[in-house]
C-alpha positions, 0 to 999 in steps of 0.5 A: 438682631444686628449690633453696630460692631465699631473696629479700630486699627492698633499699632498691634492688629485690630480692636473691636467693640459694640456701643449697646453691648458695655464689656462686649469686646475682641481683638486680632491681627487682621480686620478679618479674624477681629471681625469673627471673633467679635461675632462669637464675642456678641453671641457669647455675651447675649448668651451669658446675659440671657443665662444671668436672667439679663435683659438682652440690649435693643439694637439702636447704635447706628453709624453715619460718616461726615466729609470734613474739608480738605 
């Protein structure tokens, strides 16, 4: 299954954090390694909710991009 991750730039690297997974979290000093480290956050999270006898969230966040005048 794919999760929307959504990655914001900090005034210290990068953040990331994905909208159907609540507390599923990361953060690094590039877009590079905070990509990585939240592919292990998502995996790591679905494994401890599977582990806790969790329901596992469907993936149904989506993105979309709007032109704003200028």
């Amino acid at each position: 299954m794919r999760y929307l991750v959504v990655i914001e730039e900090t005034q210290t690297g990068f953040s990331a954090w994905a909208p159907d997974l609540p507390g599923c979290v990361a953060a690094g000093a590039t877009r590079e390694e905070t990509e990585a480290m939240m592919g292990e956050a998502v995996r790591f999270h679905i494994e401890g909710m599977r582990e806790d006898g969790l329901p596992v969230p469907a993936a149904v966040s989506g993105a979309a991009f709007a032109e704003a005048a200028g």
